[in-house]
N, C-alpha and C positions, 0 to 999 in steps of 0.2 A: 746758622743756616742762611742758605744765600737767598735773598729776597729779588721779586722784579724790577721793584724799587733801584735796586741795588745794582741791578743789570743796564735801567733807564740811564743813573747816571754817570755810570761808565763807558757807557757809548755816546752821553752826551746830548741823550731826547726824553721827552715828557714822556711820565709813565703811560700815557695812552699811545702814546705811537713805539714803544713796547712792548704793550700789551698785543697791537696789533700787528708785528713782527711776527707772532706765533697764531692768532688766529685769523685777521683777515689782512694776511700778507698781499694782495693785490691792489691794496691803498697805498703802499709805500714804493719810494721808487727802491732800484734795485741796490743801489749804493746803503740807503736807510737800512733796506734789512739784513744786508752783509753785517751792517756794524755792528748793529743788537745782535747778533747769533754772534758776533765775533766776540764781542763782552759778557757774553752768556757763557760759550766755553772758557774764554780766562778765567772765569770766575769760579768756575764749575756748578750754574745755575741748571737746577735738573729741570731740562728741556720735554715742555709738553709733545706727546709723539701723537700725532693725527694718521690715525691708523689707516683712514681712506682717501684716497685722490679725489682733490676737490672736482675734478674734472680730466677726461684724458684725449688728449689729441694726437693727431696721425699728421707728419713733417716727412713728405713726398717728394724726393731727391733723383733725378735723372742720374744721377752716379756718384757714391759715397765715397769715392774711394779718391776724388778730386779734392786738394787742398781748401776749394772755397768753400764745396757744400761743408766739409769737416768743421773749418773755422764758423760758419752760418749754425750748424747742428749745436754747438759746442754753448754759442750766446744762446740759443734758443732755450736750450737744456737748464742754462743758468736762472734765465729768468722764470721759466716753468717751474722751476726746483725752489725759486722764492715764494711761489704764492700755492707750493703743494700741487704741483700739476703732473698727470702720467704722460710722458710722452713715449708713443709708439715710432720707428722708423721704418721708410722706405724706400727701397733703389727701384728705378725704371729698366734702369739700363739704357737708357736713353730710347726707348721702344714706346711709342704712341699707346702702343695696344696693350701693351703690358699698364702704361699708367691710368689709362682708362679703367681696364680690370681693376689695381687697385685702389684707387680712389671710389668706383663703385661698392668695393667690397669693405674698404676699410670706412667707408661713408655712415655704412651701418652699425658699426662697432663702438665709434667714438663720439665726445660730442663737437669737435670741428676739427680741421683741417688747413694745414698751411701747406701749402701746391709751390715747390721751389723752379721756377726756368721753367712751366712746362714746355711738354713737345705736341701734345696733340693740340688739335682746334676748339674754339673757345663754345663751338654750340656739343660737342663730343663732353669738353670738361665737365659745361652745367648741368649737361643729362647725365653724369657718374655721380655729380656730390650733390643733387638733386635740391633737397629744406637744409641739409649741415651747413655751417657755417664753414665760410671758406677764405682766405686771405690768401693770394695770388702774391709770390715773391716773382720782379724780375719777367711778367709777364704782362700781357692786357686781357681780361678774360672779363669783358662787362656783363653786368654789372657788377661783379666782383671786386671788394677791398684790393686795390694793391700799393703793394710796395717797391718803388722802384728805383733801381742803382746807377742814377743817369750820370753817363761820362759825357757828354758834350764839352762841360763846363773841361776838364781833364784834357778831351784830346785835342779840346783847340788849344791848350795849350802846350802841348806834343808836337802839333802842326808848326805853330807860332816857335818852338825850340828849334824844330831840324828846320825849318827855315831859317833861321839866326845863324845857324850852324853853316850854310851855305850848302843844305843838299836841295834839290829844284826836284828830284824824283824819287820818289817813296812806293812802297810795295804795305799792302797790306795781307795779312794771311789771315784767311777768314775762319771760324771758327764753323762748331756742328751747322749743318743747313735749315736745320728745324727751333733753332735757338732766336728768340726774341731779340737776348741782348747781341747777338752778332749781326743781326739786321739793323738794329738802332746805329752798332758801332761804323756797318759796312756805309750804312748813307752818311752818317756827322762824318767819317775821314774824306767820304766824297767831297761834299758840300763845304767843309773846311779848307781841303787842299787845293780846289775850285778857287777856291775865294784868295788865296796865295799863289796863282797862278801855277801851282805844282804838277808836274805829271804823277799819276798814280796807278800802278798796276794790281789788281787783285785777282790774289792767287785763288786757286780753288778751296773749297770746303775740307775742312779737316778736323780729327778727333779733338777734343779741348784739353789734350797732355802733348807730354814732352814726346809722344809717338809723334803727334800730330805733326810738332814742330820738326821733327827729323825728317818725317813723309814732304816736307814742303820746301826743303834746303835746298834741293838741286833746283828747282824751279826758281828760287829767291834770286840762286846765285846767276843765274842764266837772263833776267831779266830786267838788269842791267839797271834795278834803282841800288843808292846810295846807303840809303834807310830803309828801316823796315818796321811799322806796327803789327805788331801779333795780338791775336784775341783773349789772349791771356798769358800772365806770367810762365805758366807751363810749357804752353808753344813756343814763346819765346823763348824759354832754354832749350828748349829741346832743339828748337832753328841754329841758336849759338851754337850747338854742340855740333849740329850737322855741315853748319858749314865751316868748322874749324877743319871737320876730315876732307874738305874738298880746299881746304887749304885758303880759307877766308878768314881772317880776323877782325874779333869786336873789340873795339870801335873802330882800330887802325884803317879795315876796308869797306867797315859797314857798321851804321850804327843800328841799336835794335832797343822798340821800346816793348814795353808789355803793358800788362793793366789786371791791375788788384791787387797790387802789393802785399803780397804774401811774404811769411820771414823770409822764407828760402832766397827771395829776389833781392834784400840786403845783404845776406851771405853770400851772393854766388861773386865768380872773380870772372871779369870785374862786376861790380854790383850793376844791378840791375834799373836800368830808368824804366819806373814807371807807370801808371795813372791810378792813383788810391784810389779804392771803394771804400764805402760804409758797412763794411762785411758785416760785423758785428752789429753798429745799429740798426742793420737793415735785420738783423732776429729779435733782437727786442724790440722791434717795434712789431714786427708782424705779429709776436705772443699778444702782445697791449693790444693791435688792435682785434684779434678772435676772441680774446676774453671778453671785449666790450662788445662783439658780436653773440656772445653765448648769454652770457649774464644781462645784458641789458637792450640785447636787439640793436645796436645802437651802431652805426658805421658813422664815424665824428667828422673822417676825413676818406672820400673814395678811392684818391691817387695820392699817398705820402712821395716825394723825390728827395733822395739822398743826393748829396751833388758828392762830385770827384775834385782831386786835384795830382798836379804833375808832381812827381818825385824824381828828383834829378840825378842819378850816379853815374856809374864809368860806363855805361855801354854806349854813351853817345859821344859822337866830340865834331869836332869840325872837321868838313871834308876835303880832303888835301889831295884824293886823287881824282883826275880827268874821264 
């Protein structure tokens, strides 16, 4: 018979941090109780089954069906799933009124709430989630925990590339209008390409996918920068794609960065430059820090920042035409 023992030291930890792999999984980080569950099934250790969720939370998404909430949902899941937690989902639809409704409704159901990008205002959000605990991804909702995915550090060095590169005028294509992160992103490319003497045209507000980035091609290509930042990797292909049919080519007549490095933006041809997020840390942290708002009242840290960084492939290069 397989022992805990036995399970301890095949994943290579003290029988207490073992033991607590199965029952108070929230001590351990997420790496530790991979490994015990993972030495547990080689072994065929008959694993204790905890028939009720220690707790379940409601993870409120302006649109699931985008690459980043997917990849955000996914960490979230993970780490909820190490310490026995139910998590419930939600789309907005990018609709104020709609996430209002559900975060009031789901406010009452669970016992907290992680609120991804919201879109409504910050005195609307706290009269929905009212005593719940709440942990704001990607937004400022005070006094509300948050967690935020700051690209400054990222797109000055974006800025600082297609500068190198010898383009002088940059386009940026700005993302939803109700979106936090596209207001953070619309002022740092200001205030950076400012500071490089760049000219900078900013297109108008657009859906945060590859529609977006088709809806903004004609305008990119008419507008006579060199480069182009988009508000995300999405828009950004979607921009590539539209201005290949108006007979533009990346990099050759235009280079284009994006942001969030999503896999898709290594695989596309050519690959895609550009500016990493903390996708992923940025949901385990948000779970870490509701749990420590449920269980212990305890906000450790009010604003966590993930910092960014440039990722460099083919869609940039140096500008060779007048």
């Amino acid at each position: 018979m397989v022992t805990l023992k036995s399970v301890a030291a095949e994943a290579g930890v003290s029988l207490a941090t073992a033991s607590r792999a199965f029952k108070d999984s929230n001590l351990l980080s997420a790496d530790t109780q991979r490994k015990v569950v993972s030495a547990a099934l080689k072994l065929g250790y008959d694993i204790p089954v905890q028939r009720k969720a220690q707790h379940t939370f409601a993870v409120v998404v302006p649109d699931s069906s985008n690459a980043v909430y997917a990849t955000m949902m996914k960490s979230i899941q993970e780490r909820a799933w190490s310490g026995r937690h139910l998590i419930y989902s939600a789309d907005t639809g990018e609709d104020p009124l709609r996430e209002i409704e559900i975060l009031s409704t789901m406010g009452r159901a669970v016992d907290g709430i992680v609120l991804c990008s919201p879109r409504a205002g910050s005195s609307a959000i706290k009269g929905a989630v009212g005593a719940t605990p709440t942990v704001v991804i990607n937004g400022e909702v005070d006094p509300l925990p948050q967690i935020l995915m700051e690209t400054e550090n990222g797109l000055h060095q974006a800025v600082e590339h297609l500068h190198s590169l010898g383009h002088r005028h940059i386009a940026y294509v700005a993302g939803p209008k109700m979106s936090w992160a596209n207001t953070q992103r619309h002022r740092q490319i200001a205030a950076i390409s400012e500071s490089y003497s760049m000219q900078l045209t900013v297109m108008r507000n657009q859906a945060a996918s590859t529609h977006g980035g088709l809806a903004a091609a004609a305008s990119v290509a008419a507008c006579g920068a060199t480069a182009v930042i988009a508000y995300n990797d999405l828009v950004a292909l979607g921009l590539e794609a539209g201005l290949r049919t108006l007979g533009m080519h990346c990099p050759e007549d235009i280079s284009i960065v994006g942001i969030d490095d999503l896999d898709v933006a290594a695989i596309a041809d050519p690959g895609m430059t550009t500016v990493r997020l903390g996708i992923n840390d940025c949901g385990t942290a948000s779970v870490d820090q509701l749990i420590k708002l449920v269980e212990q009242h305890e906000v450790t840290q009010q604003t966590t920042k993930l910092e960014s960084q440039l990722i460099v492939r083919g869609s940039t290069a140096r500008k060779i035409h007048q």
